[in-house]
The first five atom37 places (N, CA, C, CB, O) and aatype in JSON, in Angstrom:
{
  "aatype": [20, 20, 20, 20, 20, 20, 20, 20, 20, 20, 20, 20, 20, 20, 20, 20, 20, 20, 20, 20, 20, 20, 20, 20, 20, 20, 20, 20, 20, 20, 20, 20, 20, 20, 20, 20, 20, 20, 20, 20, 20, 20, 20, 20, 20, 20, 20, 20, 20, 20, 20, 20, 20, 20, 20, 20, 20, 20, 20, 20, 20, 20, 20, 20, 20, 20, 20, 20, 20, 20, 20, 20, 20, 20, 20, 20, 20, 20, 20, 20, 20, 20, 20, 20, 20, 20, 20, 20, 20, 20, 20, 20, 20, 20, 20, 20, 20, 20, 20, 20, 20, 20, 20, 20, 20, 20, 20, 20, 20, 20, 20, 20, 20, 20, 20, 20, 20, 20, 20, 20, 20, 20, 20, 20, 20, 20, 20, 20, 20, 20, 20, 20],
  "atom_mask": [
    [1, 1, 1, 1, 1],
    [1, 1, 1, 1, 1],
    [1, 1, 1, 1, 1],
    [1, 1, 1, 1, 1],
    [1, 1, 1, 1, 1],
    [1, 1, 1, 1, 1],
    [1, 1, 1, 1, 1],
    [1, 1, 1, 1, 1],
    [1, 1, 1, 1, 1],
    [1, 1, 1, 1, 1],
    [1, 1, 1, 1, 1],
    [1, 1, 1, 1, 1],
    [1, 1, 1, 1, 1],
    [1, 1, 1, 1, 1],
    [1, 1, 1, 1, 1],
    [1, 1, 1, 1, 1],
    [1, 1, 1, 1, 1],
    [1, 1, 1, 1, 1],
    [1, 1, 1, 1, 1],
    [1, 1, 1, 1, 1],
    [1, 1, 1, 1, 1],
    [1, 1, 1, 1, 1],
    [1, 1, 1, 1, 1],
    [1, 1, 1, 1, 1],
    [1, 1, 1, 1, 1],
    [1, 1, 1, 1, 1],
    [1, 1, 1, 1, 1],
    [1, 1, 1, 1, 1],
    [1, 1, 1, 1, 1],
    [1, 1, 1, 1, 1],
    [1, 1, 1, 1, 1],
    [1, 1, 1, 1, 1],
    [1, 1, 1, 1, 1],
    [1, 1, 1, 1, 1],
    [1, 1, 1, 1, 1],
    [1, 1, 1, 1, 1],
    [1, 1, 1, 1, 1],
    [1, 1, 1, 1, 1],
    [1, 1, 1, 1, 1],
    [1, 1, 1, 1, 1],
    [1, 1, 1, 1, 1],
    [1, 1, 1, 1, 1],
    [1, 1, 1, 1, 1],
    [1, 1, 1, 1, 1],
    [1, 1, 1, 1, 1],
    [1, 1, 1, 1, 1],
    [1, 1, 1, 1, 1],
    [1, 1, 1, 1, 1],
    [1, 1, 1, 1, 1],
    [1, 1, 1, 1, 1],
    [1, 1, 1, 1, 1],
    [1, 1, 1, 1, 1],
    [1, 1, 1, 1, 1],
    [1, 1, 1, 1, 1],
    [1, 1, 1, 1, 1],
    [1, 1, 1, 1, 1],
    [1, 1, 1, 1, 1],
    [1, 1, 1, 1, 1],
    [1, 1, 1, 1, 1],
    [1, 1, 1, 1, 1],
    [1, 1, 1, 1, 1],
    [1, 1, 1, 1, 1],
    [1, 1, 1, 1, 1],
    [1, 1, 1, 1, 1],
    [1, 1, 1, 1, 1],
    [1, 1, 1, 1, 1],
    [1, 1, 1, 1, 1],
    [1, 1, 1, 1, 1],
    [1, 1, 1, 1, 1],
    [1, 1, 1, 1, 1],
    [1, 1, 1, 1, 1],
    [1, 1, 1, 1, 1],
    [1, 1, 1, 1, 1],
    [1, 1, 1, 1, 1],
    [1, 1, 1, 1, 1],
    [1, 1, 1, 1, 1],
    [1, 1, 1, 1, 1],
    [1, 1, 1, 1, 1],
    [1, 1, 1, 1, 1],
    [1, 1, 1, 1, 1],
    [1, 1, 1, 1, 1],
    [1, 1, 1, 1, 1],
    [1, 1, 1, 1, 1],
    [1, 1, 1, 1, 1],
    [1, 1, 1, 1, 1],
    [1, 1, 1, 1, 1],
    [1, 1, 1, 1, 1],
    [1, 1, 1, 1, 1],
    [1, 1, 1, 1, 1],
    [1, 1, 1, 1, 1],
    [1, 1, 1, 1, 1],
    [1, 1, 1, 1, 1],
    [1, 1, 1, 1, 1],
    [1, 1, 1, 1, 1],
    [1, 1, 1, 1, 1],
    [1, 1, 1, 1, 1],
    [1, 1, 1, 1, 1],
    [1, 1, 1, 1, 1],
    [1, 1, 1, 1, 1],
    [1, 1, 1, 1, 1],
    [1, 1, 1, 1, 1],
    [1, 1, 1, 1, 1],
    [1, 1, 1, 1, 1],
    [1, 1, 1, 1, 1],
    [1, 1, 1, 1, 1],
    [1, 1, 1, 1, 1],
    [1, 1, 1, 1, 1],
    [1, 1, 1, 1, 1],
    [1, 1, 1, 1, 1],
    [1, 1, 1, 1, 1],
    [1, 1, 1, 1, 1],
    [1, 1, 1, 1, 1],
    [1, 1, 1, 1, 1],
    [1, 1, 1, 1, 1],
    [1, 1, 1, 1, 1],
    [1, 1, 1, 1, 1],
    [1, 1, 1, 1, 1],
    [1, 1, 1, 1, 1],
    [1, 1, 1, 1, 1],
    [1, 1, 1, 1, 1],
    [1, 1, 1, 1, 1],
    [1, 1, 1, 1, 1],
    [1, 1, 1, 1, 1],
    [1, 1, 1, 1, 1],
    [1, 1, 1, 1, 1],
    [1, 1, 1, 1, 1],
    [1, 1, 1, 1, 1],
    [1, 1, 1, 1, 1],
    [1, 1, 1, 1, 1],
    [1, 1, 1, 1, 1],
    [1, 1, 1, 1, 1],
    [1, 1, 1, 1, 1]
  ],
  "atom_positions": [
    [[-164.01, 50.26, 0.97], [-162.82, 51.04, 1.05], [-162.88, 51.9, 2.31], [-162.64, 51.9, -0.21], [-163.75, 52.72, 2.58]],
    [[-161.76, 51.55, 3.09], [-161.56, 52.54, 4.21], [-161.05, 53.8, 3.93], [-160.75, 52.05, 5.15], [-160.17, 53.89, 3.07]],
    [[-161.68, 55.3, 4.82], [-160.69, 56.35, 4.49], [-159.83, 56.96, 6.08], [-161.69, 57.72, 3.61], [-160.62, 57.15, 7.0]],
    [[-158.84, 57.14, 6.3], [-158.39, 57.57, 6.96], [-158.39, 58.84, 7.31], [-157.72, 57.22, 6.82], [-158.16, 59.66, 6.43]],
    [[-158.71, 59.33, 8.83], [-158.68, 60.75, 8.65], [-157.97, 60.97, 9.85], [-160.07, 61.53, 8.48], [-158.3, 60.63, 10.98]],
    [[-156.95, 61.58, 9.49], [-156.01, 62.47, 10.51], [-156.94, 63.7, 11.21], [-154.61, 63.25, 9.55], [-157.63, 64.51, 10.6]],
    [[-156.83, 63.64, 12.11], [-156.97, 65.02, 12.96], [-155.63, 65.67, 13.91], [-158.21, 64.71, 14.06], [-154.72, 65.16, 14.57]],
    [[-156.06, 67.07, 13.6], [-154.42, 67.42, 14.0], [-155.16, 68.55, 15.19], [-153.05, 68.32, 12.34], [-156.07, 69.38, 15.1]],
    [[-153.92, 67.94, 16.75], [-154.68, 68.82, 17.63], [-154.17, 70.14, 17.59], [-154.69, 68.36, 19.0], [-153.01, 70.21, 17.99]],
    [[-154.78, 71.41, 17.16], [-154.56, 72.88, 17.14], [-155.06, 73.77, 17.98], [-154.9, 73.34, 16.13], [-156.12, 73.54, 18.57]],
    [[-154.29, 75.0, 18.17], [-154.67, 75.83, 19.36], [-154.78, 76.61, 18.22], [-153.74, 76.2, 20.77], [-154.09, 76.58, 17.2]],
    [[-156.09, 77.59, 18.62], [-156.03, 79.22, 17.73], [-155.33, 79.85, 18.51], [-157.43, 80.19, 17.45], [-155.26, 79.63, 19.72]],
    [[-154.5, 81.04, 17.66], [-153.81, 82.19, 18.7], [-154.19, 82.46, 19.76], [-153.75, 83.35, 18.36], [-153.47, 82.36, 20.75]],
    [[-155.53, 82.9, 19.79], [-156.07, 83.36, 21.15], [-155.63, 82.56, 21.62], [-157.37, 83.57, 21.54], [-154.43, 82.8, 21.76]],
    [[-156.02, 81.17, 22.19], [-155.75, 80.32, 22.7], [-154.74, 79.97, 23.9], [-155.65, 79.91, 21.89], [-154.77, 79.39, 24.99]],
    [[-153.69, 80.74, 22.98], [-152.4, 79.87, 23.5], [-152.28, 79.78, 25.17], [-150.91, 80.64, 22.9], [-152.82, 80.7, 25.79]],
    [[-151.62, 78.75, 25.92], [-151.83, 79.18, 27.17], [-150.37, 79.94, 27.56], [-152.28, 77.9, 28.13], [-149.34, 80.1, 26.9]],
    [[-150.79, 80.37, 29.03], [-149.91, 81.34, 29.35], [-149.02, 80.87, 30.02], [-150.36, 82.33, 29.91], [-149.41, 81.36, 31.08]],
    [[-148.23, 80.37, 30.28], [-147.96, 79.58, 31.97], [-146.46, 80.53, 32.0], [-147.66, 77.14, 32.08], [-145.67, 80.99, 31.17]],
    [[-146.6, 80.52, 33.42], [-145.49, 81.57, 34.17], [-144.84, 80.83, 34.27], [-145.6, 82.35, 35.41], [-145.21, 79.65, 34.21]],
    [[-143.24, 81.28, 34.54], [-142.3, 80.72, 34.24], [-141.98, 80.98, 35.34], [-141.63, 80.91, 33.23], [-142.24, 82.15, 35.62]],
    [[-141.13, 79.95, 36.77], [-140.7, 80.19, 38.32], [-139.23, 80.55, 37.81], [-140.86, 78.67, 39.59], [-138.43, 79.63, 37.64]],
    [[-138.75, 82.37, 37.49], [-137.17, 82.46, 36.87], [-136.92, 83.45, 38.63], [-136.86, 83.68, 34.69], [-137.5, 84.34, 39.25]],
    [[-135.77, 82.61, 38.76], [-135.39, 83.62, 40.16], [-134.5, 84.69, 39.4], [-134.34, 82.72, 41.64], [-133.63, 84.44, 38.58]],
    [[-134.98, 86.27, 39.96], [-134.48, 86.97, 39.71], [-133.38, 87.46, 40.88], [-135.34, 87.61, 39.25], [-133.36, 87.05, 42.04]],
    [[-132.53, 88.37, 40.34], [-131.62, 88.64, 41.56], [-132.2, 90.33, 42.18], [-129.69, 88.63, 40.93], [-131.93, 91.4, 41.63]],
    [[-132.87, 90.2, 43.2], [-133.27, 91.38, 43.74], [-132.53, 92.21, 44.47], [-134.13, 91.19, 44.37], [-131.7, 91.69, 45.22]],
    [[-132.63, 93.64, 44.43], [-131.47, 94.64, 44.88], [-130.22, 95.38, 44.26], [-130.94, 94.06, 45.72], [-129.61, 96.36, 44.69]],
    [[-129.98, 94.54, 42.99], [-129.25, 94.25, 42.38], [-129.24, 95.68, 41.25], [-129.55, 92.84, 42.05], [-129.96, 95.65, 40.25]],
    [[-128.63, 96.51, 41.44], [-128.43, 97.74, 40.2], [-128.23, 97.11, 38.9], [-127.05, 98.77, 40.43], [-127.9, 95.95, 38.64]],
    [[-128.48, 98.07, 38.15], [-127.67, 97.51, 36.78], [-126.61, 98.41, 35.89], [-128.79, 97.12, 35.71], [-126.13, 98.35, 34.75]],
    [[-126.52, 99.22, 36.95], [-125.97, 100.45, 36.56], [-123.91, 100.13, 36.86], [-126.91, 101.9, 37.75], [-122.88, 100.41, 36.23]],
    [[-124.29, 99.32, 38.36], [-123.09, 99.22, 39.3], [-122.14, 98.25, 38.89], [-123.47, 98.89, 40.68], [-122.74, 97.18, 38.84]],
    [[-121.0, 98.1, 38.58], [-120.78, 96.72, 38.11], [-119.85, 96.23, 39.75], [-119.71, 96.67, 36.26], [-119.17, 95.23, 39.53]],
    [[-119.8, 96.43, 40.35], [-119.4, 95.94, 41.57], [-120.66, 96.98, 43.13], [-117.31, 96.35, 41.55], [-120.96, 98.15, 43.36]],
    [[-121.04, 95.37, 43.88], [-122.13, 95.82, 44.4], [-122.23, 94.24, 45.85], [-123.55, 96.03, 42.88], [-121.59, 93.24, 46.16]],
    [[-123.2, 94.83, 46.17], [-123.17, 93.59, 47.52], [-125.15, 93.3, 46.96], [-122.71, 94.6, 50.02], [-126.03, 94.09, 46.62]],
    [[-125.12, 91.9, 47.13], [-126.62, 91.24, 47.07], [-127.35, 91.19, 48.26], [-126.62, 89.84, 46.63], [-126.74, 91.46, 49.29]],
    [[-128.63, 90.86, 48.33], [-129.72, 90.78, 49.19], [-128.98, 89.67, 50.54], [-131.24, 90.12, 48.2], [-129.51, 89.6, 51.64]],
    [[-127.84, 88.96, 50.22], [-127.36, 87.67, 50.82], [-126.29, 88.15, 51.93], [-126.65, 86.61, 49.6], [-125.96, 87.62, 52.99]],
    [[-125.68, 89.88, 51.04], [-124.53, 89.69, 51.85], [-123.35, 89.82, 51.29], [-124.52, 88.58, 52.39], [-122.4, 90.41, 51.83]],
    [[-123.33, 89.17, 49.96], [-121.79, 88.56, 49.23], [-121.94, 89.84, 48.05], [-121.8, 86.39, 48.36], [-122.92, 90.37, 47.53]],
    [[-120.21, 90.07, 47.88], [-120.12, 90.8, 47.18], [-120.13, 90.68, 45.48], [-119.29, 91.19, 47.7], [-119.07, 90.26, 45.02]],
    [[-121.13, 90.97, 44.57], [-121.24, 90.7, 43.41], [-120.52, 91.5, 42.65], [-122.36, 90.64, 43.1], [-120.78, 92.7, 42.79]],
    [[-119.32, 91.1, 41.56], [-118.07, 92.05, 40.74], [-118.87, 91.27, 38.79], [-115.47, 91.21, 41.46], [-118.74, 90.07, 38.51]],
    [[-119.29, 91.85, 38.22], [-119.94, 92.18, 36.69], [-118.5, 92.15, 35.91], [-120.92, 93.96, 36.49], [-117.83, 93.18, 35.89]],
    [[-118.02, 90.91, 35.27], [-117.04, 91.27, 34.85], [-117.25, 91.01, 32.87], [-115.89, 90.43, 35.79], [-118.14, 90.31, 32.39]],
    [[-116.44, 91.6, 32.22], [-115.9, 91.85, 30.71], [-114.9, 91.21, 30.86], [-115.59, 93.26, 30.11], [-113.89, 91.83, 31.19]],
    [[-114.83, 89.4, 30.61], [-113.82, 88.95, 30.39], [-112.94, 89.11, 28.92], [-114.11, 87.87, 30.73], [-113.57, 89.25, 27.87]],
    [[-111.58, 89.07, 28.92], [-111.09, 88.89, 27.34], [-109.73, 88.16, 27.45], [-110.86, 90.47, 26.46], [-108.65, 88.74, 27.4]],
    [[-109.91, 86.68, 27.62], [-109.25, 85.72, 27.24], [-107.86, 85.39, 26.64], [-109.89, 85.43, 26.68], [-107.94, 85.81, 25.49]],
    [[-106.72, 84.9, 26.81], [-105.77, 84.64, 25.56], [-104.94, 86.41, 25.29], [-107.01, 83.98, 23.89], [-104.79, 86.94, 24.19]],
    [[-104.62, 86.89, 26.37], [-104.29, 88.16, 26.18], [-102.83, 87.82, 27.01], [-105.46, 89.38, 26.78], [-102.73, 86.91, 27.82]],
    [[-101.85, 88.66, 26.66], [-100.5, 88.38, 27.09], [-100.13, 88.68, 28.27], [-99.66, 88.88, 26.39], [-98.9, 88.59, 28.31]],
    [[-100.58, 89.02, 29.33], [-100.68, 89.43, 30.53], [-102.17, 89.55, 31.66], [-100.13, 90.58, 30.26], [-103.19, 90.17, 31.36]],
    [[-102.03, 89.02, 32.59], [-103.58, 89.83, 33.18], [-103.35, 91.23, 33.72], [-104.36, 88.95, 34.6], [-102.39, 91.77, 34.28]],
    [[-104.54, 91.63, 33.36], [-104.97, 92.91, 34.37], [-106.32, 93.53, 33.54], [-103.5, 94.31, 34.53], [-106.97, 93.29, 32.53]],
    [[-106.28, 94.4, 34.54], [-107.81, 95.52, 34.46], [-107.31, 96.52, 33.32], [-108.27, 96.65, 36.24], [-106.46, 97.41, 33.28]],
    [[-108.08, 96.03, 32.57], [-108.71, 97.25, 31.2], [-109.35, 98.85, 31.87], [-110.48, 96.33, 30.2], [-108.83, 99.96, 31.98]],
    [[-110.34, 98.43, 32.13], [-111.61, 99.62, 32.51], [-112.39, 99.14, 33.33], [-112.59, 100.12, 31.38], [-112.67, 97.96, 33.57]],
    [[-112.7, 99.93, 33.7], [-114.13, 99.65, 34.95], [-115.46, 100.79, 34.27], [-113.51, 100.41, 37.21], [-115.55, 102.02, 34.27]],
    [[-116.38, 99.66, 33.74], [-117.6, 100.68, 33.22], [-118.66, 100.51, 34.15], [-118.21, 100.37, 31.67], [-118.45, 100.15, 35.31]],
    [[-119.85, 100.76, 33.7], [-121.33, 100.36, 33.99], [-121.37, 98.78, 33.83], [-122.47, 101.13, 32.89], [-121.69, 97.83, 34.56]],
    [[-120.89, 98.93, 32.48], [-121.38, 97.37, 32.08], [-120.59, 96.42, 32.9], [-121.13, 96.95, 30.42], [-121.06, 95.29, 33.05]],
    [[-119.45, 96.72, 33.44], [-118.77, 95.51, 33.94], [-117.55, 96.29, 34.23], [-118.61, 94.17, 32.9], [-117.46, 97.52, 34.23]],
    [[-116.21, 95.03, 34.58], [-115.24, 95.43, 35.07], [-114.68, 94.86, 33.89], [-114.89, 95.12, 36.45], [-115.37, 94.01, 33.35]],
    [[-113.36, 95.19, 33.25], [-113.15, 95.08, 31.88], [-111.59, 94.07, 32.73], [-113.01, 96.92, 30.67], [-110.69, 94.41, 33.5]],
    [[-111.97, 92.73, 32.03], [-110.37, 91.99, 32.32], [-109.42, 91.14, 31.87], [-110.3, 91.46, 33.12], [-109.61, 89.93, 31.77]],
    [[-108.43, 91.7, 31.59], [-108.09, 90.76, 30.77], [-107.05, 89.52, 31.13], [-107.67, 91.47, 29.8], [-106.29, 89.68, 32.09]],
    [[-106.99, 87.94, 30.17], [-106.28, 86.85, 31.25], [-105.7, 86.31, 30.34], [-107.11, 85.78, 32.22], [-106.29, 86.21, 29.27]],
    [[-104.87, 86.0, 30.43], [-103.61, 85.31, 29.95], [-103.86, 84.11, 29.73], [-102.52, 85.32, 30.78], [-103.12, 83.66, 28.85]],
    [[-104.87, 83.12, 30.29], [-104.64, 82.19, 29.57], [-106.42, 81.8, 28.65], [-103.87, 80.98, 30.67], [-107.49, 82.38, 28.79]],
    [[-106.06, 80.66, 27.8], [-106.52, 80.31, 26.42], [-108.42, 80.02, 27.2], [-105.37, 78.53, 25.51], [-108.4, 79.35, 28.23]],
    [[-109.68, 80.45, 26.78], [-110.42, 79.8, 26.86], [-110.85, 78.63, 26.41], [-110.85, 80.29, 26.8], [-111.66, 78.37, 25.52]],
    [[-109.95, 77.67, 27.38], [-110.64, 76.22, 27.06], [-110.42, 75.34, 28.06], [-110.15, 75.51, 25.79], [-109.33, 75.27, 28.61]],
    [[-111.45, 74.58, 28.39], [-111.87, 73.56, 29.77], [-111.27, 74.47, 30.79], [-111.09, 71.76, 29.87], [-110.14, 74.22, 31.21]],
    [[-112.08, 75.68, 31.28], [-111.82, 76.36, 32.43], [-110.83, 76.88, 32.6], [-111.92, 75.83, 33.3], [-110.59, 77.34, 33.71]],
    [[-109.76, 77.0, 31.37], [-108.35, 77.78, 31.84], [-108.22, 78.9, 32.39], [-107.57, 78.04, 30.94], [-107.4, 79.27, 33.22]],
    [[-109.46, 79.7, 31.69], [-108.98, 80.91, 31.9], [-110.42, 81.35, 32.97], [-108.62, 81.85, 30.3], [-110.43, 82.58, 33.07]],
    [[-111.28, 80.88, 33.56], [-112.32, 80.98, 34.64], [-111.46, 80.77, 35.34], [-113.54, 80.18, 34.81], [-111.38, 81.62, 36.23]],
    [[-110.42, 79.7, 35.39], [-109.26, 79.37, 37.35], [-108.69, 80.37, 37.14], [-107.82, 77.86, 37.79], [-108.89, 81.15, 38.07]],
    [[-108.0, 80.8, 36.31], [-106.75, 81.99, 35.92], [-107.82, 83.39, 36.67], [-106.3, 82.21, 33.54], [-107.47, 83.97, 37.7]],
    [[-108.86, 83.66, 36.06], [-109.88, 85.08, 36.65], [-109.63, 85.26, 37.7], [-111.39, 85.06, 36.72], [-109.02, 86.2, 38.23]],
    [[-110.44, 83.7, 38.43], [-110.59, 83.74, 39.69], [-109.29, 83.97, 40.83], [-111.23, 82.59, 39.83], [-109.35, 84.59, 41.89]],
    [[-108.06, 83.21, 40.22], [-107.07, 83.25, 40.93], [-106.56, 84.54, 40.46], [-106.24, 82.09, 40.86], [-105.76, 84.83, 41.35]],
    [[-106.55, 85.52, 39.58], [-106.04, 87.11, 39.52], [-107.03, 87.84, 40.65], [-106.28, 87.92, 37.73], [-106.58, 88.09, 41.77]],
    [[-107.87, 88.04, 40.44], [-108.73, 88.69, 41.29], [-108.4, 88.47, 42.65], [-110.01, 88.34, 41.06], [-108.02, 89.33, 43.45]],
    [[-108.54, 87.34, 42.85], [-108.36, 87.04, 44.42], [-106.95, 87.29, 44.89], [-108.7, 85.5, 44.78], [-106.7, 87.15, 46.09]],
    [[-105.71, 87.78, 43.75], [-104.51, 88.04, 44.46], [-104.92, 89.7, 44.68], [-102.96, 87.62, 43.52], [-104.69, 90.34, 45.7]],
    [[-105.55, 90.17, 43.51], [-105.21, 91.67, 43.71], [-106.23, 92.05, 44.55], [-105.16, 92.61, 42.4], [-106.32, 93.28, 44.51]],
    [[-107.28, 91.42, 45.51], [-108.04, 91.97, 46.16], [-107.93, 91.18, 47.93], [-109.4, 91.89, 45.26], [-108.62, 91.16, 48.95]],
    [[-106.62, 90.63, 47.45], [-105.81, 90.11, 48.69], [-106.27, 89.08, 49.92], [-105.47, 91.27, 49.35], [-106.06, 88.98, 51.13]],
    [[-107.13, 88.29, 48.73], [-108.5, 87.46, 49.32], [-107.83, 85.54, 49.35], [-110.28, 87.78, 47.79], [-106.67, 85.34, 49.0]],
    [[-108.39, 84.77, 49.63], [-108.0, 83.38, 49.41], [-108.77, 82.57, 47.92], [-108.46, 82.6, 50.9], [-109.94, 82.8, 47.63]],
    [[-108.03, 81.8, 47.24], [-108.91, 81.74, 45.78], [-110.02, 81.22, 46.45], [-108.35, 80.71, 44.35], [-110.91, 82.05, 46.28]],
    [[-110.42, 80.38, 47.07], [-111.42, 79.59, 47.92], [-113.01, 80.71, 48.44], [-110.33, 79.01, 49.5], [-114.18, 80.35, 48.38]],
    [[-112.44, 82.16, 48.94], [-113.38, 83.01, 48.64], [-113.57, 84.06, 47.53], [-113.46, 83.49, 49.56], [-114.17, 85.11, 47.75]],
    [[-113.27, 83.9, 46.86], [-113.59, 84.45, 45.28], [-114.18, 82.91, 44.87], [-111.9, 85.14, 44.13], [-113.54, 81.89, 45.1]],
    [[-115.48, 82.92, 44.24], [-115.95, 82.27, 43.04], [-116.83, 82.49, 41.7], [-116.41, 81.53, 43.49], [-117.75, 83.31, 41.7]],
    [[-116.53, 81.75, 40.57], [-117.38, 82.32, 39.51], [-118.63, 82.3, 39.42], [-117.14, 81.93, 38.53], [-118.95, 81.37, 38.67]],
    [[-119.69, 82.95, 39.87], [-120.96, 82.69, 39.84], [-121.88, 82.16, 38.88], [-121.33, 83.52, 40.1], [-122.63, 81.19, 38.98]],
    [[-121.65, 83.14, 37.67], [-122.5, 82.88, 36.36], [-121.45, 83.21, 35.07], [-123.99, 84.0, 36.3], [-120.46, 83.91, 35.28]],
    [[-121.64, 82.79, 34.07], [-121.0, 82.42, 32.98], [-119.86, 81.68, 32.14], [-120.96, 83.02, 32.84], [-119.21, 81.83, 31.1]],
    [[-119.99, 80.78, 33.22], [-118.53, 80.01, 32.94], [-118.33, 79.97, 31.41], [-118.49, 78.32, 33.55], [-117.15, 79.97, 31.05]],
    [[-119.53, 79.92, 30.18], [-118.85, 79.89, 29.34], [-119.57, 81.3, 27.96], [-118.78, 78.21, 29.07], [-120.14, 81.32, 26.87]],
    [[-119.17, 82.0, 28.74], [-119.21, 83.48, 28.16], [-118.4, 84.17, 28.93], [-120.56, 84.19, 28.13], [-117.87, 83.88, 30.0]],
    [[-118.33, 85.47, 28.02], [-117.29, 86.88, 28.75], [-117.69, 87.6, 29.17], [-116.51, 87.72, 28.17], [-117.0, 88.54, 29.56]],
    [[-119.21, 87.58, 29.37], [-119.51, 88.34, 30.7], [-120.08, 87.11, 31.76], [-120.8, 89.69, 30.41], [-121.01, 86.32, 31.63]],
    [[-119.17, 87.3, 32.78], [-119.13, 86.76, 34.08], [-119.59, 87.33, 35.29], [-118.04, 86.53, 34.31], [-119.7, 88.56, 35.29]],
    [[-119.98, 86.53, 36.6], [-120.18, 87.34, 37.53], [-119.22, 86.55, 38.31], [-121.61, 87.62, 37.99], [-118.73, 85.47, 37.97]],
    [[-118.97, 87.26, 39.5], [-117.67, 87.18, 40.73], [-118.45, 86.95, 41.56], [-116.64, 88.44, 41.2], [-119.46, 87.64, 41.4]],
    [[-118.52, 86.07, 42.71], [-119.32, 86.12, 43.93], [-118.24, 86.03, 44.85], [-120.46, 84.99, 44.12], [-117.57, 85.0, 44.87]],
    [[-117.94, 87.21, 45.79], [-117.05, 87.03, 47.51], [-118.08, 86.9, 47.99], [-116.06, 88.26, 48.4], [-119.15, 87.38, 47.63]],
    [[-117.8, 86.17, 48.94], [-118.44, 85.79, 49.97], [-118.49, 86.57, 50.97], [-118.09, 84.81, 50.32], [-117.52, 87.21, 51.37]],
    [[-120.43, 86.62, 51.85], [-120.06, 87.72, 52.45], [-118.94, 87.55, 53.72], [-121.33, 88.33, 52.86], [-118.39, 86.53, 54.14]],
    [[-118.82, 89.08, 54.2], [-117.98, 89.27, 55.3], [-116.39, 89.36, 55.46], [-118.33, 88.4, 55.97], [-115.61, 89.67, 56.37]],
    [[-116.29, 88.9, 54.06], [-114.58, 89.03, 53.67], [-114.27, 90.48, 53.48], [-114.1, 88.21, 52.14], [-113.32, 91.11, 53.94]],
    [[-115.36, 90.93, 52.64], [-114.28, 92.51, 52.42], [-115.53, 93.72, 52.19], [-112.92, 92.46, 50.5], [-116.73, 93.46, 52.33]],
    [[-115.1, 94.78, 51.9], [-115.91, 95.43, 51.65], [-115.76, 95.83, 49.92], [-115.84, 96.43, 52.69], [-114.77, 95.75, 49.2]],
    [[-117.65, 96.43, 49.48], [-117.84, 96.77, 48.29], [-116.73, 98.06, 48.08], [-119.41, 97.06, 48.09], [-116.11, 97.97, 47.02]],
    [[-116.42, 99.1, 48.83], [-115.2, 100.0, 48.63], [-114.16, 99.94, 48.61], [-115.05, 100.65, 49.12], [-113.29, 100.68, 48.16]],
    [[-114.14, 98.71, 49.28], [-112.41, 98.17, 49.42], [-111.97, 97.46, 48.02], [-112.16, 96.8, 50.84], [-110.88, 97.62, 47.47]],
    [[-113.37, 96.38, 47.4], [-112.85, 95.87, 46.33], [-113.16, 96.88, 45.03], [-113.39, 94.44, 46.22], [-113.11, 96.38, 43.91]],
    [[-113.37, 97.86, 45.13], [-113.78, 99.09, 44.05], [-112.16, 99.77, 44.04], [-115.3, 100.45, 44.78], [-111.61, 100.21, 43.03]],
    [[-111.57, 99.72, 45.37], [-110.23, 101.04, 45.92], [-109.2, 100.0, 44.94], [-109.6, 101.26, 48.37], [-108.55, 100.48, 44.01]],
    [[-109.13, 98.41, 45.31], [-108.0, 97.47, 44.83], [-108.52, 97.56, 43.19], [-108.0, 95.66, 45.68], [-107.62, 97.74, 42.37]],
    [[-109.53, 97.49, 42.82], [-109.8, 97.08, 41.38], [-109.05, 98.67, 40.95], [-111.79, 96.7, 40.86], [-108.31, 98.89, 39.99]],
    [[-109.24, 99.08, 41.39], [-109.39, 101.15, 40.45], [-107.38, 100.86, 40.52], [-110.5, 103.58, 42.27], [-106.58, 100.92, 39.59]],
    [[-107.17, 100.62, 41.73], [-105.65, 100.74, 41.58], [-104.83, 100.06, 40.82], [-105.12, 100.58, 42.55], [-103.85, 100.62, 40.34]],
    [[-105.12, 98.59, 40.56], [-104.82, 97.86, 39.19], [-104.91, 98.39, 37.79], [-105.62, 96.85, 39.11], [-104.1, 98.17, 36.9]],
    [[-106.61, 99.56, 37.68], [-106.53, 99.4, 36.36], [-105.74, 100.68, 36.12], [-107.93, 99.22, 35.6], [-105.11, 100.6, 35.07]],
    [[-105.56, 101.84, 36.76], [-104.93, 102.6, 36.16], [-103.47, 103.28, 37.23], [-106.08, 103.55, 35.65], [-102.7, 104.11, 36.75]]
  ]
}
């Protein structure tokens, strides 16, 4: 009679290995600011999207972000083209330099202008005058 014996390969806790993870961080970068310029140049805008709302415009401008709201429905990018193309009217830019950087599919988003188009005060002076 044969017996079979499984061996199962195990790490003890100690063990475990460590391995670093290569995550690019974004350096320079406040977290305080929600509109700011990067290590690159280009102007970075922290936005609070809110979707499916009957009009666009600016809510608030916090720490956490720029608060915005868009008219059309989140689904297959409606309302990421709709962002991008509000922003870029009220900060009097071409949609082509406004793009969505990070979150296409969440509501907090980031804005990337490109550098040399405008300034971080200029798009702080147009955002502030929209929202209130």
């Amino acid at each position: 009679m044969r017996k079979i014996v499984y061996i199962a390969n195990t790490m003890s806790k100690s063990k475990k290995s460590s391995k670093k993870l290569d995550i690019p961080q974004t350096v320079g970068i406040s977290k305080t600011e929600p509109i700011q310029m990067d290590k690159q140049g280009n102007i970075v805008i922290k936005i609070l999207a809110k979707p499916g709302a009957k009009q666009n415009s600016i809510t608030n401008i916090s720490d956490e972000g720029v608060g915005v709201q868009i008219s059309a429905p989140p689904v297959e990018g409606e309302a990421n083209t709709e962002l991008v193309k509000y922003l870029s009217s009220i900060l009097g830019l071409r949609k082509s330099d406004v793009t969505l950087d990070k979150g296409s599919k969440s509501r907090q988003k980031t804005i990337l202008i490109f550098k040399g188009i405008t300034t971080v005060d200029n798009v702080k002076t147009c955002l502030q005058k929209e929202c209130g």
